[in-house]
Each structure stands twice: as C-alpha cells, then as structure tokens.
Rosetta silent file (secondary structure, phi, psi, omega in degrees, C-alpha in Angstrom):
SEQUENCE: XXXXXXXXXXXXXXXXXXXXXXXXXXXXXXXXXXXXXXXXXXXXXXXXXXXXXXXXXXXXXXXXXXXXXXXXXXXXXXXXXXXXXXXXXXXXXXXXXXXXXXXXXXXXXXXXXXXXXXXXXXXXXXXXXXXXXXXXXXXX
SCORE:     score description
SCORE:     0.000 S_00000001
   1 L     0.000  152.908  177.128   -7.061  -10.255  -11.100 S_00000001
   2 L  -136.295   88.215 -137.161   -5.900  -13.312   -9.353 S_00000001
   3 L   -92.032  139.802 -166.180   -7.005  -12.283   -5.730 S_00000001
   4 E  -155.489  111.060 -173.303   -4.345  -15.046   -3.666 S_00000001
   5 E   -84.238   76.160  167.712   -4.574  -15.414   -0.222 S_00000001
   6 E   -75.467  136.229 -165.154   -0.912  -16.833    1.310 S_00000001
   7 E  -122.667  135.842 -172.951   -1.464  -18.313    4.632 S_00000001
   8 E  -141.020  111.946 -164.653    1.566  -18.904    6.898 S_00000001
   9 L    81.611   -3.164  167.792    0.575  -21.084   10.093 S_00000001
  10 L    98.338   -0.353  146.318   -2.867  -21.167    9.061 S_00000001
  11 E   -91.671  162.662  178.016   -2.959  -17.291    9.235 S_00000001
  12 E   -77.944  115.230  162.274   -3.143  -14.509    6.702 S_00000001
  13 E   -76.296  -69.569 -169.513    0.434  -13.788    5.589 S_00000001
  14 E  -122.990  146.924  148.422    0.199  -12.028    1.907 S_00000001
  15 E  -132.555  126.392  177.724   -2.934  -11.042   -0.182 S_00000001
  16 E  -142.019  169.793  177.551   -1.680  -10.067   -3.999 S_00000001
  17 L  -169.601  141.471  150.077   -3.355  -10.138   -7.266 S_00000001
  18 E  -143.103 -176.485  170.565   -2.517   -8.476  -10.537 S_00000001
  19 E  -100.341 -176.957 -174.698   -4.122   -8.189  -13.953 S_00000001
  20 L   141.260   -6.590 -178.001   -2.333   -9.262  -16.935 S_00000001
  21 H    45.133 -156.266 -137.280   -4.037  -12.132  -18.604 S_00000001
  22 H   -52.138  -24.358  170.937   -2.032  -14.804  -19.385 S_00000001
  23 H   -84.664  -29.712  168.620    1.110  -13.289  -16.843 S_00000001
  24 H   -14.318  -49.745  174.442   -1.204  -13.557  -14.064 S_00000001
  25 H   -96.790   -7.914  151.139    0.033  -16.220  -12.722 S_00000001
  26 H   -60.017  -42.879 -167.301    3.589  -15.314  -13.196 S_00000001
  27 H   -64.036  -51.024 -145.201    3.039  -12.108  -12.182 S_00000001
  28 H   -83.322  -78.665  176.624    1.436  -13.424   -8.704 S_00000001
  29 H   -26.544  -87.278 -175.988    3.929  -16.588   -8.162 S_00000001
  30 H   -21.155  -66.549 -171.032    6.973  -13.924   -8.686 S_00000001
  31 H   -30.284  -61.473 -171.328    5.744  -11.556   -6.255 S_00000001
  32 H   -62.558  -57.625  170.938    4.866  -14.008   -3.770 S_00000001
  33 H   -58.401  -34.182  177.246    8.489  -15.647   -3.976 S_00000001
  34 H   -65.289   -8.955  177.599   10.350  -12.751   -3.879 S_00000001
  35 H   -95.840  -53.150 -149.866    9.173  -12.294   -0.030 S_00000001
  36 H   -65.678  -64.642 -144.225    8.822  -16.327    0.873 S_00000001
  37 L   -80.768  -41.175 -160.564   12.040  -17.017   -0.793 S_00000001
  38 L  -126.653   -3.390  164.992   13.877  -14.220   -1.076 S_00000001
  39 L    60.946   18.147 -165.081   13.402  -12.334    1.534 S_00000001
  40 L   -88.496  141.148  152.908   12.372   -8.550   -0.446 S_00000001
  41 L   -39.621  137.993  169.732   10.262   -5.781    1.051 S_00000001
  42 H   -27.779  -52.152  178.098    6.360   -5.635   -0.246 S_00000001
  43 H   -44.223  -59.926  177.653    7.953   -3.025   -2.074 S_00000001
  44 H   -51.327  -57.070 -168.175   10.978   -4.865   -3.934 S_00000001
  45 H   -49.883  -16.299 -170.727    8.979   -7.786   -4.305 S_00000001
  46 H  -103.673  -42.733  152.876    6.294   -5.823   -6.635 S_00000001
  47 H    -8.972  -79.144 -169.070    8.935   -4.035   -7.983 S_00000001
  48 L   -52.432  138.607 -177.418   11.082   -6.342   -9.236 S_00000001
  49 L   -68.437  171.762  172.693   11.496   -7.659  -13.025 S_00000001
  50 L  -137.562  161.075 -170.330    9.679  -10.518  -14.239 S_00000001
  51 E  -108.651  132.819  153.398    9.861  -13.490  -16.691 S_00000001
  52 E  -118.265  169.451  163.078    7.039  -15.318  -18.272 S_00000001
  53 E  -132.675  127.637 -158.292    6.692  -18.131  -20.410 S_00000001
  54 E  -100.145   94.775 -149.044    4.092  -17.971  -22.981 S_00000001
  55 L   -44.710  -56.254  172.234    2.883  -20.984  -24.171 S_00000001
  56 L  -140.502  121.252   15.202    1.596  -19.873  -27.521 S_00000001
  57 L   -63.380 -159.734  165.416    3.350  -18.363  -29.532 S_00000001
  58 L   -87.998   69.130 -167.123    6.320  -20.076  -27.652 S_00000001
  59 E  -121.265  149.606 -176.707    8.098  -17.568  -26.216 S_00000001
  60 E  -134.726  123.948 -170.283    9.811  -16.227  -23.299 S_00000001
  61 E  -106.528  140.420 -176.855    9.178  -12.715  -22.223 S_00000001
  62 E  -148.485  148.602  176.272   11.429  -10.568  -19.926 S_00000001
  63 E   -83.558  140.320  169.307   11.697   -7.313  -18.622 S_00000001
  64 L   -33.512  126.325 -173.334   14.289   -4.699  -19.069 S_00000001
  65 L    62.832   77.596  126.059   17.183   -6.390  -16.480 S_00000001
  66 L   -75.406  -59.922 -153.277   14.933   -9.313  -15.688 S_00000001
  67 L  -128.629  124.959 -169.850   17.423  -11.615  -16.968 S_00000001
  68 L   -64.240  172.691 -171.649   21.228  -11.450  -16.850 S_00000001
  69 H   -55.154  -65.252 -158.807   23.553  -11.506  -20.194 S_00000001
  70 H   -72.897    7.751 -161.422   25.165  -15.005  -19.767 S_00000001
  71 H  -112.827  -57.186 -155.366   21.165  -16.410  -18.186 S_00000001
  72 H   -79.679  -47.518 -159.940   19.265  -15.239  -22.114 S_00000001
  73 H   -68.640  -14.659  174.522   22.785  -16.859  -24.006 S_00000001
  74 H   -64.312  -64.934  172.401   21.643  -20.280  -21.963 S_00000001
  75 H   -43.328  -50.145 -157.111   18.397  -20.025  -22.661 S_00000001
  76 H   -78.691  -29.546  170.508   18.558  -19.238  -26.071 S_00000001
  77 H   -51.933  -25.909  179.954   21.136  -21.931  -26.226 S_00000001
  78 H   -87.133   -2.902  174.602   18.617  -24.318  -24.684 S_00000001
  79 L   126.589  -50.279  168.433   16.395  -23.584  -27.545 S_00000001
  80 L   -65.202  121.623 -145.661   14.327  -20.932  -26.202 S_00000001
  81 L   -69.286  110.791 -153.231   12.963  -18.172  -27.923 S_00000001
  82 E  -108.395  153.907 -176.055   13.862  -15.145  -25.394 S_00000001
  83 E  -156.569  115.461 -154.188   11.799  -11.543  -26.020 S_00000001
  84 E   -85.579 -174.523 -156.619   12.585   -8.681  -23.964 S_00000001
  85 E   177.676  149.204  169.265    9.475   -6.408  -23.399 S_00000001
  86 L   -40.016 -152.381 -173.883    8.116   -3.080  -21.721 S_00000001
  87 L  -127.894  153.923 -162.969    7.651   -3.592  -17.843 S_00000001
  88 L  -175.035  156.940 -153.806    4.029   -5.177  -17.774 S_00000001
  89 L    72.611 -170.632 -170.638    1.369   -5.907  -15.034 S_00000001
  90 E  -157.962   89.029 -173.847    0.016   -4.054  -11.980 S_00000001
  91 E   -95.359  134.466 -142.223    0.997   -6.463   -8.514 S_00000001
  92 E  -137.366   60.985 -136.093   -0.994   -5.562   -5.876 S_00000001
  93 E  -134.226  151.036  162.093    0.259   -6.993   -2.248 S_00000001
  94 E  -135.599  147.801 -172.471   -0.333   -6.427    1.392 S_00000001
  95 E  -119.600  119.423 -172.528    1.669   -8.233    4.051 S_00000001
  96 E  -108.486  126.042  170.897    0.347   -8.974    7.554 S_00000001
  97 L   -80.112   94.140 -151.317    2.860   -8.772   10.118 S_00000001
  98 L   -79.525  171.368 -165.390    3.006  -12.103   12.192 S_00000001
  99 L   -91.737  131.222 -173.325    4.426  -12.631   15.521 S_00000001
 100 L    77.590    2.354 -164.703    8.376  -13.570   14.691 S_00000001
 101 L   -88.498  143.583 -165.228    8.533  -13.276   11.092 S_00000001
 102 L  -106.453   11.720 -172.673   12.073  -12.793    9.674 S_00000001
 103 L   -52.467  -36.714 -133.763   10.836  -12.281    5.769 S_00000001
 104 L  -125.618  148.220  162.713   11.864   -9.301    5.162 S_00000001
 105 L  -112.224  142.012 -159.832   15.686   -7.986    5.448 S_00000001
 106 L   -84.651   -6.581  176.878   15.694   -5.435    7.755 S_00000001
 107 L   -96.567   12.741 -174.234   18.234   -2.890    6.005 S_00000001
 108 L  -130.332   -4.317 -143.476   15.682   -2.976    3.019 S_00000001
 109 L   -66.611  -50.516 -173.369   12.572   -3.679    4.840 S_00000001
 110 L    74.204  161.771 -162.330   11.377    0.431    4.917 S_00000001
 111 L    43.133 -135.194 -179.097    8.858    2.088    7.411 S_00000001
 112 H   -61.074  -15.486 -166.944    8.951    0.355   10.582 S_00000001
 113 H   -83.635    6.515 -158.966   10.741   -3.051   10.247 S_00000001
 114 H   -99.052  -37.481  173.593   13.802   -0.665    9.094 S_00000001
 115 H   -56.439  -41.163 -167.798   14.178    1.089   12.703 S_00000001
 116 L  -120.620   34.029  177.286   13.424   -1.960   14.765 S_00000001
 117 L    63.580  -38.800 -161.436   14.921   -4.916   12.392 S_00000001
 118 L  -114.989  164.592  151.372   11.812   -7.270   12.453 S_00000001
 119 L   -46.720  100.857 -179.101    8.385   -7.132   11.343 S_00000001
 120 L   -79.074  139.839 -157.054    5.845   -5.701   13.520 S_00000001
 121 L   -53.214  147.998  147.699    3.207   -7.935   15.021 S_00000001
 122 L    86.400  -22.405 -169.313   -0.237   -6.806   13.597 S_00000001
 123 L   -95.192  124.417 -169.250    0.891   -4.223   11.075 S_00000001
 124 E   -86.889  115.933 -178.920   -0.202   -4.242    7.680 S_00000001
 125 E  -104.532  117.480 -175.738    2.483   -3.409    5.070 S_00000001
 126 E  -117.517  152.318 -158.018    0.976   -2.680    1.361 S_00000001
 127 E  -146.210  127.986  160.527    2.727   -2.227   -1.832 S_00000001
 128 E  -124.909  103.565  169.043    1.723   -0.660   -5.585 S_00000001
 129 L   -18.933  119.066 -154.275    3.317   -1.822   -8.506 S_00000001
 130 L   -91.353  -21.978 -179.474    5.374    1.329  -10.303 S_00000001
 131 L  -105.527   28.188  176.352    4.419    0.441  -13.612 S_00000001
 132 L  -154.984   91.003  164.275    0.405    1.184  -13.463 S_00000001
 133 L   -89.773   23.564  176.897    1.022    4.199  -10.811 S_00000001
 134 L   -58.765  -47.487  177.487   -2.983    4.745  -11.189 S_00000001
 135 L  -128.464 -160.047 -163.514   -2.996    3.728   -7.340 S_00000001
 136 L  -172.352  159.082 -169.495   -0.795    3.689   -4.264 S_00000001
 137 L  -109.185  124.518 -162.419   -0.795    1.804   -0.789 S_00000001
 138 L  -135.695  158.548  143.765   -2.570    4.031    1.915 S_00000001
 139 L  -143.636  167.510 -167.927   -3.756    2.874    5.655 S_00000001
 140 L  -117.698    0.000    0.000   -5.615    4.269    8.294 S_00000001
C-alpha cells in the first residue's frame, strides 16, 4: 500500500493507496490525476486504464485500451519497448467533499453530485477498484 493523503487548502481532499509493488506509485499518481486533472468520478478515476514504466527490465506496461493505436506506434517509434498486460492493481480512494469543489463532472459524478451538479459539502465519496472485487465502498 501507498496510504496518500491529498490535501486541497490545507484540508483532506483524497486518501488512496493500492498494492502493486513496483506500480504503486503509478497506480496512486494515475488515480489521483484522473480527479485533480481530469475531472473523473472516484469511480472512473479507479477505474480507468493505466500505464507504467518499469525500469528494469525496460519496459512499458499498459492495460487493455490504456493506450491508443497511433500513442504505442510513437512510443515504440521513440524506442520504447511497449507490453500490453492483464488489468493489474487494487486503487483504493475516498474523496471528501469540500465547500465549492468543481472536480468532478456532474453528468458522470453518480450518487449525489449527479442530482444536484456539485459536490456535497462534508460527504464522503469512496471507490473500489473492479479488478480485485474482494472489497467494495460502504458508509454509514
């Protein structure tokens, strides 16, 4: 695990982690950017494929659809040894809703932010990664 505390205003925004050993931090980073960045539900964002790059061997690992046609003929054109691969990790995320935050797109958002467009203040939105379906995101 790579237990990762995102702080947004000096409050808690995200807490994710996954296993994976050497994808850890790929695993994490990805996650986290698909919400900061990119604006995906907890869900999507955990979802979503992912790329690593593995130092040794030297390799570049991808997920089924991770990486478009003409994106692997660049790469491999740049040199890089591309290796597509099973779906892999187990991303782990909860989302604290903050007062104004616009992270999320609201036609994709699910539960509550999909009825009232935004994020709700206070409400904790959790997410479990589809390819280790061992657990699942519950509150009380």
């Amino acid at each position: 695990m790579s237990p990762t505390i995102v702080t947004k205003d000096g409050k808690p925004f995200l807490v994710l982690g996954s296993p994976g050993g050497s994808r850890i931090i790929s695993i994490t980073l990805q996650t986290a950017l698909n919400i900061i960045e990119f604006g995906m539900s907890p869900q999507e964002a955990v979802n979503s494929p992912r790329i690593h790059h593995q130092w040794l061997p030297d390799e570049v690992y991808y997920e089924q659809r991770g990486l478009s046609k003409d994106t692997l003929e660049k790469l491999s054109a740049m040199g890089y040894k591309m290796v597509e691969q099973t779906p892999w990790g187990a991303a782990e995320l909860i989302m604290v809703g903050l007062p104004g935050e616009q992270g999320v797109i609201p036609a994709s958002s699910g539960n509550d932010s999909a009825v009232s467009g935004a994020i709700r203040e206070g409400y904790l939105y959790g997410s479990n990664d589809v390819r280790r379906p061992a657990g699942k995101a519950v509150g009380y």
